[in-house]
N, C-alpha and C positions, 0 to 999 in steps of 0.2 A: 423712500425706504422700501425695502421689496424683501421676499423670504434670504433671495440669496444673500444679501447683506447682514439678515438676522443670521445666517446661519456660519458666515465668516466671523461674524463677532462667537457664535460659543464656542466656534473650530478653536478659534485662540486660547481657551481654558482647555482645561483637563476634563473636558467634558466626555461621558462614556454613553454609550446606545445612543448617537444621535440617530431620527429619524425625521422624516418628514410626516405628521399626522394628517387623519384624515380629510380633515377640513384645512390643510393645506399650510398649517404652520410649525414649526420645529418642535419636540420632543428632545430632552434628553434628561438624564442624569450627572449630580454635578456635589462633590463632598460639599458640607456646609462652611467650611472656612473660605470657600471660592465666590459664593452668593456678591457679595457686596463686588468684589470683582467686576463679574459678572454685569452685575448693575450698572457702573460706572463705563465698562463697555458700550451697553446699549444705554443710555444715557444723551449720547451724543445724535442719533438717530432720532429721538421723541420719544423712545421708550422707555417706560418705566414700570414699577409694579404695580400690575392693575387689580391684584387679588390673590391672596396667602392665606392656605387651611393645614392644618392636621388631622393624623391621623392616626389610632394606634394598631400600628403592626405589627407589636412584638409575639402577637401569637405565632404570627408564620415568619419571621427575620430579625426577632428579636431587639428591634430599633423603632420610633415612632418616624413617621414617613411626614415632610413636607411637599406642602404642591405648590410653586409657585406659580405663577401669569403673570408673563411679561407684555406690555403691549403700548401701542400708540392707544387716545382716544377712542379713537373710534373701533376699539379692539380685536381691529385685523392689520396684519397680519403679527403671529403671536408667537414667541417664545415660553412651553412649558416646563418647570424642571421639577425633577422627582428629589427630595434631599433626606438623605436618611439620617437619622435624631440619635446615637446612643441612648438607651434607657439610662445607663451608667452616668452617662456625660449630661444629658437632659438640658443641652445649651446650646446654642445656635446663634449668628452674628444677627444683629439688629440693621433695618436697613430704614429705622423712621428717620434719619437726618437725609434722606435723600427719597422718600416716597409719603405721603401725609397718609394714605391709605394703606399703608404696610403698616405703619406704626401704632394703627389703630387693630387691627387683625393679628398683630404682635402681644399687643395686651390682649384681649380676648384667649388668644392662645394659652399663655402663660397664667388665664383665669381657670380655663377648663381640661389645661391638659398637665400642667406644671411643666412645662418647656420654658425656659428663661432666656430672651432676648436680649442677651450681652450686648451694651451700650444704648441700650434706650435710654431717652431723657424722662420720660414719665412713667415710670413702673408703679403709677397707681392703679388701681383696679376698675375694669369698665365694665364686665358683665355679670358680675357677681359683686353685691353689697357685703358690708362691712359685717353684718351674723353671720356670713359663712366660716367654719370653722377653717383655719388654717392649716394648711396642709389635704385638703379634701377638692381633691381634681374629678369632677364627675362625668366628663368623656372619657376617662380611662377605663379600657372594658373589663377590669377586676378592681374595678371600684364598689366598693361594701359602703350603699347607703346608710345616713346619719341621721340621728333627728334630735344633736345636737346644737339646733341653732338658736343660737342666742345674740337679741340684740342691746346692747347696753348701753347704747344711747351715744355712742361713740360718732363725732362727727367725720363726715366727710371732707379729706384736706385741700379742699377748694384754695386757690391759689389768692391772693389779696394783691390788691392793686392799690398805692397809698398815693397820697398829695394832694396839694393844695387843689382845690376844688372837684374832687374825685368825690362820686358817689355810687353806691352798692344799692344795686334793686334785685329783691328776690321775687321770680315768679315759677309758682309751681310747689311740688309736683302735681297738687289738683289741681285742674283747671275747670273753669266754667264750659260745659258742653261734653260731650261723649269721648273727648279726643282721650288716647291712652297719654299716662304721668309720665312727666320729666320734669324736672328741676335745672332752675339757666341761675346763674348767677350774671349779673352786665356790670359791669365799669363803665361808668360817665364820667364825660366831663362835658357839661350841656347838650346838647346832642350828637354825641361822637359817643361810641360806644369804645373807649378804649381794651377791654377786655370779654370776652364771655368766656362761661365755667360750666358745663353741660353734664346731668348726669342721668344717664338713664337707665335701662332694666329693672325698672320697678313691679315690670310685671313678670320678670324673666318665668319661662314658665316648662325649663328644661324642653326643649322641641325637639332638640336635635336626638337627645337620650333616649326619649319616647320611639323615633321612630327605629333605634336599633333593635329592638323587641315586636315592635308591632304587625298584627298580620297583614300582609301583602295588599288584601281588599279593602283594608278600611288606611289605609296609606294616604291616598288622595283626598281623603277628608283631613287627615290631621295636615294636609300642605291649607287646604284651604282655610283651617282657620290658624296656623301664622298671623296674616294683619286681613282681618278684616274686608277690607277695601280693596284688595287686593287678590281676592280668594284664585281667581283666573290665573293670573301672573303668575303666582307660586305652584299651583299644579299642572300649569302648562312646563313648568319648570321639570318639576319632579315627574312628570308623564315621560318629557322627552329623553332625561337622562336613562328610566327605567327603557325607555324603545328602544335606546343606544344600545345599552346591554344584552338587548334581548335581539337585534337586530329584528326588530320590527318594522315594518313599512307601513306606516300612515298611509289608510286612503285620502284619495286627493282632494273629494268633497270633505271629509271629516277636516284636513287642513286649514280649506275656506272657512268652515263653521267655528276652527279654533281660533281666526286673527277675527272674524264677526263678535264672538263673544269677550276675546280681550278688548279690542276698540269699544265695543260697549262697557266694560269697563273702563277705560280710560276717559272714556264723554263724560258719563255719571257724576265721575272725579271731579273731571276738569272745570265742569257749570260747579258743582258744589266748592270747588274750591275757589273760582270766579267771584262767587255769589261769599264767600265768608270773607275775602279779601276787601269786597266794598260795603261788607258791614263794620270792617273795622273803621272804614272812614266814616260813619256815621249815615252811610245813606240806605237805610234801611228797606226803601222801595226797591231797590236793584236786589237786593240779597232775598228777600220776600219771592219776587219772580223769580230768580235762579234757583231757590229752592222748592219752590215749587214744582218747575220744570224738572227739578231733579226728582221729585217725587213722581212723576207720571212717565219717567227713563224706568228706576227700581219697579213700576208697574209691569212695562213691558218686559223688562229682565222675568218676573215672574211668569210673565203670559207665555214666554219661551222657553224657558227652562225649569218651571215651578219653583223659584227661588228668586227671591230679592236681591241677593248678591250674587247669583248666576252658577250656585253651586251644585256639584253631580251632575255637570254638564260633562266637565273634560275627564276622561280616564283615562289610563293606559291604554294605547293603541287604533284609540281615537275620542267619537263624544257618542253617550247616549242622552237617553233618555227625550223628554217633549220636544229639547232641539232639533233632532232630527228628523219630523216631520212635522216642526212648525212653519206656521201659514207668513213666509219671510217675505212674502209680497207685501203682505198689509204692514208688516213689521218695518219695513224700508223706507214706505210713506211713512209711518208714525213717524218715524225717525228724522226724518226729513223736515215733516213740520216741527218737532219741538225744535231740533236746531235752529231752524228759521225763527221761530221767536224766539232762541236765546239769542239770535244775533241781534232782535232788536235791542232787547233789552241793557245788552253791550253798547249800544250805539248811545241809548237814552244815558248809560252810566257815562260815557266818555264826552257826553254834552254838558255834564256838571262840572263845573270848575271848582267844587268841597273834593272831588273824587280826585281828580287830576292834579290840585295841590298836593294831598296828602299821599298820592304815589309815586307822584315825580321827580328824580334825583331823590328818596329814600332808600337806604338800604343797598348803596351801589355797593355791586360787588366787581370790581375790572376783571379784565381777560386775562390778568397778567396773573392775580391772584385767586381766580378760579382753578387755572394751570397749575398753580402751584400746589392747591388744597386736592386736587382734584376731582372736581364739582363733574357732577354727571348729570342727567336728564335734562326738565325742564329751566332748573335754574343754571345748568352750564351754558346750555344755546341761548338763555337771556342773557348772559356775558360773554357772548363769541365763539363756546365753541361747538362746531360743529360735527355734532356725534351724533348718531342717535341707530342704537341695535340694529332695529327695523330695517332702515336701510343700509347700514356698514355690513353687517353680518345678519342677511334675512334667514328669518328661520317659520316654518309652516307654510303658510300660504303668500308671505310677506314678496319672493319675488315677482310674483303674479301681479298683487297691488300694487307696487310701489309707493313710495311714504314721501311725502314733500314734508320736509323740515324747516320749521320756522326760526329763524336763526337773530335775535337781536345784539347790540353791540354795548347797548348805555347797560347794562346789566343790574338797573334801580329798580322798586319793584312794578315797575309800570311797565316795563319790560316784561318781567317773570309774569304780571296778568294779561300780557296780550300771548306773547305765547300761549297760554294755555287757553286763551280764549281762541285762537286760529286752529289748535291742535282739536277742541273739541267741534268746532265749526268742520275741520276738516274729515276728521274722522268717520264722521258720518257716511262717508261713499267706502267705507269698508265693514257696515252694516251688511245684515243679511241679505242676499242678493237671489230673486227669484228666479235667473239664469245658471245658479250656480248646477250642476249636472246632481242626479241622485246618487247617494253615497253610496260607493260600492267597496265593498269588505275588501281588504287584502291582504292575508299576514300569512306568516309560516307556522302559527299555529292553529290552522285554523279562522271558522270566521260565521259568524249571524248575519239578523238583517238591523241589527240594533245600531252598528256601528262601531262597536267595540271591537272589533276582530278578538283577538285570542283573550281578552278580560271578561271577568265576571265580575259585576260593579256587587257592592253588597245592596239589602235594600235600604234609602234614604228616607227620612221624612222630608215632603215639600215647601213646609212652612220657612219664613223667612228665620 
């Protein structure tokens, strides 16, 4: 599959302004009765929709604006199409009987913008609970907030699964530990999980609304606190789109120091999530050291960047503050030995046969039915398939390091914990690195010695 092929498939539609985009994959525009079209074109190639947003444009076109993304896996190379909404019409073809991830991004839509996805099968509501008044779409930007919400104890229309030796387990929304609430409903029938019913946004906490208002400096703090665990990911996100914009050039050290700080986030994860996997099988020695170990990672995260979660490191247009001139030599050792002892500790968990029963052949998920759902990171490459950003489409420093992808086939969760045991073993060699050169400013608006080129961070507090 190659662009030119993508781009004989949307020559076939009524497509208008095709172009070639920067990064090397098709552009166009395309009316909304053509979409599903569209789909079933690329369809045949491995392409499908890997990501559907809105957006309200009717201040300047009078119409709300769809983006689609089209793509294979590993999502290059890409078909994007621009689809404009009637305000009038406020309807648009549904494309969940042929994309699992359209059809979830379809509701969400029709939560917060009131666009209605002609032929979905599930028009219950996913991002917004059952108080929310009806009729009140709050990404719409002449939306007049409510604080009529009321909730009257109205259930959620969870789907029922019946027969002979079917049984209904609820767990959730609270859970034991820190994790944020969801609610699962399971269908059994002894251990076959015939059904799940998943509901989450219980903490929804308007993000998106927040940031159409908010000032420009304190932006990358609200990316970072999105999830938590994640704080790197999402303002390495919302930094690069804003560079795009701005046509900003990252210096080349600030690059290195942005894929050091996500891999450190990613290790963090990966032991703590290693470590809560073999606590579910009961072997609390394993989970003990991995968390431990994870707590002397959050140490170092501080020692670098004065945060625990590694926050007010990334900005617009590159990274300030302690990261960049912290002492990455000693940071690289550290680094080096805690992995080293997580590797033992991995070794002593997979010497237990308590461990090894209860991960082995659980929870297969096949290649066939990952593809289908369209399962992405770690739990897609524990079922075969083989994607992973980093390397398909590198972004920062990622062509420089290159990314070895651990790719399993039995996709049980014995699978999903060796992956992430190899990804955090591996990740380690894109740790700080004391050869990396000194960061030198380079932007078109200017530039310091902090590393921000044209940004001025606000000021932070350090605490975690």
């Amino acid at each position: 599959m190659t662009v030119d092929s993508l781009r004989r498939s949307v020559l076939g539609t009524s497509a208008a302004s095709v172009a070639t985009s920067t990064t090397g994959g098709i552009q166009c525009r395309l009316p909304a009765w053509e979409i599903p079209a569209l789909a079933d074109r690329l369809a045949p190639l491995g392409v499908r929709c890997q990501f559907l947003a809105a957006a309200d444009t009717r201040a300047t076109g009078g119409d709300f604006t769809l983006v689609y993304v089209f793509a294979p896996p590993q999502l290059a190379p890409s078909v994007t199409v621009l689809v404009a909404v009637p305000a009038a019409v406020a309807r648009f073809p549904s494309l969940a009987t042929r994309s699992f991830a359209a059809s979830r991004f379809e509701r969400e839509i029709h939560d917060l913008f009131g666009l209605v996805p002609e032929g979905h099968p599930d028009p219950r509501r996913l991002a917004l609970h059952q108080y929310w008044p009806e009729g009140y779409y709050p990404l719409r930007r002449d939306v007049v907030p409510r604080t009529d919400f009321v909730d009257a104890g109205e259930p959620f229309p969870f789907r029922r699964v019946e027969g002979e030796g079917i049984f209904e387990i609820t767990v959730g929304p609270v859970h034991a530990g820190i994790i944020e609430p969801g609610h699962f409903r399971f269908s059994v029938e002894g251990e076959t999980i015939v059904n799940l019913e998943t509901r989450l946004g219980f903490v929804h906490k308007g993000t998106e609304k927040l940031f159409e208002g908010i000032a420009l400096d304190r932006a990358p703090a609200l990316a970072e606190c999105i999830s938590g665990d994640t704080s790197v990911g999402h303002v390495l996100a919302y930094c690069q789109a804003v560079e795009a914009l701005a046509g900003c050039t990252v210096p080349v050290r600030a690059n290195r120091l942005r894929v050091a700080l996500l891999e450190l986030e990613r290790i963090y994860n990966h032991v703590g999530d290693v470590g809560m996997i073999v606590n579910d099988t009961g072997f609390g020695f394993g989970h003990a050291h991995c968390f431990r170990i994870r707590e002397e990672l959050l140490r170092l995260n501080h020692q670098l960047t004065g945060h625990r979660l590694l926050r007010g490191a990334v900005v617009p247009g590159g990274v300030t503050g302690p990261i960049v001139r912290a002492r990455l030599a000693e940071a690289a050792v550290r680094i080096g030995d805690l992995v080293a002892e997580f590797a033992g500790v991995v070794r002593l968990c997979l010497d237990n046969t308590t461990v090894l029963e209860r991960l082995q052949g659980t929870g297969r998920l096949t290649e066939r039915t990952a593809a289908e759902m369209q399962v992405v990171g770690l739990a897609g490459r524990a079922s075969g398939i083989d994607a992973d950003l980093r390397r398909d489409e590198p972004f920062a420093a990622y062509r420089e390091t290159g990314v070895n992808v651990s790719v399993y086939q039995a996709g049980d969760l014995l699978a999903k914990w060796r992956v992430g045991m190899l990804q955090a073993r591996r990740r380690h060699r894109s740790s700080p690195s004391p050869r990396a050169p000194r960061l030198l400013v380079s932007s078109r608006r200017g530039a310091d010695q902090s590393g921000t080129g044209w940004w001025r961070a606000a000021p932070r507090p350090s605490a975690a």
